[in-house]
N, C-alpha and C positions, 0 to 999 in steps of 0.2 A: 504493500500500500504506500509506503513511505517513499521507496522507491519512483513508484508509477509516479507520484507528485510530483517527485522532483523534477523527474523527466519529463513531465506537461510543464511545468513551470520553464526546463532550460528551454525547449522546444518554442512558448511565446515568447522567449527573450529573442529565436532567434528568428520569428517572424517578425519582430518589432524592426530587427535589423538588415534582416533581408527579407522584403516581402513576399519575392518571388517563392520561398519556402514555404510561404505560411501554409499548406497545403497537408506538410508534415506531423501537423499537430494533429487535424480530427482523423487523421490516417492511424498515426499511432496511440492515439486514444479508443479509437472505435476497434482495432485489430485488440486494442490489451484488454479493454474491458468485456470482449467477449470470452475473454477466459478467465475472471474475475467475477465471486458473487454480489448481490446487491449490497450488504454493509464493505465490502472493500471499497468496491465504486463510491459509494458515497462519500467514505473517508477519504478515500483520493482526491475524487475531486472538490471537496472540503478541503483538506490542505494543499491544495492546489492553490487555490482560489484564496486563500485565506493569505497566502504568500504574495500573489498579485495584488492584495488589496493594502496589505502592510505596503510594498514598494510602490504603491499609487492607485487611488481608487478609479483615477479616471480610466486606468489601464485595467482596471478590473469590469469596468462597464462595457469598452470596447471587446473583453476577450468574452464578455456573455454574450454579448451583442453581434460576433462578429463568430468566434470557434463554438460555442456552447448550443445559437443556434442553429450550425450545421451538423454538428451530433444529432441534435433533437430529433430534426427533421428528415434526417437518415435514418434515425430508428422507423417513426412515424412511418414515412415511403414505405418502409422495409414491410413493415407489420400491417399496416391499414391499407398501403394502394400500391401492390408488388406490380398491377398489370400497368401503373401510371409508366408512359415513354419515360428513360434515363434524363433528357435533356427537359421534358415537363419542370420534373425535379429539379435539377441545375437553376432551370432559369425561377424555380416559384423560391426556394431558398435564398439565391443571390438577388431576387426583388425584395424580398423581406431584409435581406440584411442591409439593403442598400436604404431604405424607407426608415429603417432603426437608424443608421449613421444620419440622417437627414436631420430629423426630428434631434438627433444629438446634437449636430454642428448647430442648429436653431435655436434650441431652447438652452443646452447645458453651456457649448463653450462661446465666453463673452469674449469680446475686443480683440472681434475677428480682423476689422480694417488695422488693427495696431501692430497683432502679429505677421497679420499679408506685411506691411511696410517693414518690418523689423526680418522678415526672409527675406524681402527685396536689398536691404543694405547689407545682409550676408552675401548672397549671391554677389555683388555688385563691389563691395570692399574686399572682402576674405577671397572671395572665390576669382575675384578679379574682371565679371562677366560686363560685356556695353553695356551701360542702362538701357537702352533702347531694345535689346534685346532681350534684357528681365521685363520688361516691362511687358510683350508682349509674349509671351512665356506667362507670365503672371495673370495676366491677362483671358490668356487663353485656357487655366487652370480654373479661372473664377466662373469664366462661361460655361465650364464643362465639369462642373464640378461632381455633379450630380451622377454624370457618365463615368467619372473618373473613377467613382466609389462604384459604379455597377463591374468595372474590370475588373479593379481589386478584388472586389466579392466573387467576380465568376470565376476569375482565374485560382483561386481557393477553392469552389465549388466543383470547378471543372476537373480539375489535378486529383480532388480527394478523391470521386466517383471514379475519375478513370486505375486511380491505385488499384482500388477498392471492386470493381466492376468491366475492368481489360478486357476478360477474354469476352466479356460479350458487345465488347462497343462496336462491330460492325452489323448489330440489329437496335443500336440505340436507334430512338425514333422522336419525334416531336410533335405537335399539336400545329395543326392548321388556328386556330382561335388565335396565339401567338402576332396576328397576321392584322386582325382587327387594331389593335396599340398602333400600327405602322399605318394602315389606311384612316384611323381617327387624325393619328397625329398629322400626318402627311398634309393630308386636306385642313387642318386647323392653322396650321404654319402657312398657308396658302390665302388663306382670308383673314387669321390674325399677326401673319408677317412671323418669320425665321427669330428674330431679336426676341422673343418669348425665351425665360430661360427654362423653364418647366417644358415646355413643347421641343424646344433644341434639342433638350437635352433625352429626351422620351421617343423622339425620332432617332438621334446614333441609335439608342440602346435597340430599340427595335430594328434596325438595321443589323446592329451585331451579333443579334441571337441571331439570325436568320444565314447568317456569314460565316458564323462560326458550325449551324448546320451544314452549311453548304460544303463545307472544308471536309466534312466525316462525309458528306456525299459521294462529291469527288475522289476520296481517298479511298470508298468502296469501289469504286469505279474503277480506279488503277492497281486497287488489290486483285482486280478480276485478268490485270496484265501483267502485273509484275507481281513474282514471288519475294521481294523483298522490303520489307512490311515500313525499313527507314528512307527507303527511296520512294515510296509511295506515300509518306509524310511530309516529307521535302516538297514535289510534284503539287500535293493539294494546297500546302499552303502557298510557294511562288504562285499557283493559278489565282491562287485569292487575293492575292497583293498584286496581280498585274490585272485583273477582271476584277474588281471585288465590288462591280455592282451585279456582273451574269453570273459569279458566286451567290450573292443574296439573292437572283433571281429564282437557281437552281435551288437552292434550300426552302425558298418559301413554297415554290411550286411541288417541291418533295414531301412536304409536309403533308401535303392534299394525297399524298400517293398515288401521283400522274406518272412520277417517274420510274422506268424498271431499269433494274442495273444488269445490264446482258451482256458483258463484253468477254468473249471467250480467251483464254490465254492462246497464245501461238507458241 
């Protein structure tokens, strides 16, 4: 027990530091607690938690907020809607976690315009960067902030299910309904203009579920030509970053399951 904690606790210090990792935590949380009974788990993650909240409570709110409920919602999937598509999942978790950090940045942390300017004279003195450069960087973080916090959360959500759920991601699948958020918002930004930051921002995000389907599409696709599973990763994502609107078109249109992936090997 004492153990498991500490290794949840080192494991958030090093999502704090490298985010790209954060994925590691409900990986090796969900893998140990399934061999753990109910009072271990609890103690665990009681003194887990109890350590994040000594070393800063705000960091204790983010990691309920952010690891505890992607646990949850994992069990939840798991046990109440096993037939729900994998990327269902991905994307109703990383909305919820994203809608929890909102409501956070809103209501909890104050003298947001003080700290934007106190990162800008970091970047700008320390870091050495044009101002004109921070500024639009800065800039472009405020506008998208909302987007910002849905990567972070997916790319968490996305990493942990595929640990956790590999061998069957070439029948993960998605929801057509997904498609409705991108036709609301689409047309909203059209009669109440793109400068909406709640619409901008709700339009990428619905673009990027549908892009990031498109990528596991394509990647079945060229699974069907090539035997080698890191060159057929490669393949989907350069198609996505040089097409990545006929990427979102192929995932959204896959969704409907119009598309059949027929491509025989040679």
């Amino acid at each position: 027990m004492i153990i498991a904690a500490i290794n949840i606790f080192g494991l958030f210090l090093v999502a704090l530091m490298v985010p790209f990792l954060s994925f590691l935590l409900p990986v090796y949380k969900i893998k140990k607690m399934r061999t753990m009974n109910i009072k271990s788990r609890l103690v665990a993650n009681f003194l887990a938690m109890a350590a994040i909240g000594i070393f800063d409570i705000s960091l204790l709110l983010a990691y309920i907020g952010v690891f505890l409920v992607i646990e949850i919602l994992y069990y939840y999937f798991e046990k109440f809607k096993p037939t729900m598509a994998i990327f269902d999942r991905i994307f109703i978790s990383t909305s919820i976690i994203t809608a929890l950090a909102l409501v956070f940045s809103l209501i909890v942390v104050k003298d947001s315009a003080v700290i934007m300017e106190a990162n800008k004279n970091l970047y700008t003195e320390v870091l050495k960067m044009d101002p004109k450069q921070t500024e639009e960087v800065f800039k472009y973080i405020s506008n998208n902030s909302l987007f910002i916090m849905f990567i972070y959360s997916f790319m968490c959500n996305y990493f942990t299910y595929f640990n956790l759920n590999s061998k069957t991601y070439g029948i993960w699948g998605v929801s057509y309904k997904w498609t409705l958020i991108y036709i609301v918002t689409f047309f909203s930004t059209k009669f109440m203009g793109s400068e909406n930051f709640y619409l901008n921002n709700l339009l990428n995000i619905s673009k990027l579920m549908y892009m990031i389907f498109g990528i596991k599409v394509i990647y079945s696709m060229f699974g069907k030509k090539f035997s080698i599973k890191g060159l057929t990763k490669i393949l989907a994502v350069l198609t996505a970053a040089m097409f990545p609107t006929a990427v979102f078109i192929i995932g959204a249109v896959k969704s409907f399951d119009v598309i059949k992936i027929n491509i025989e090997k040679k």
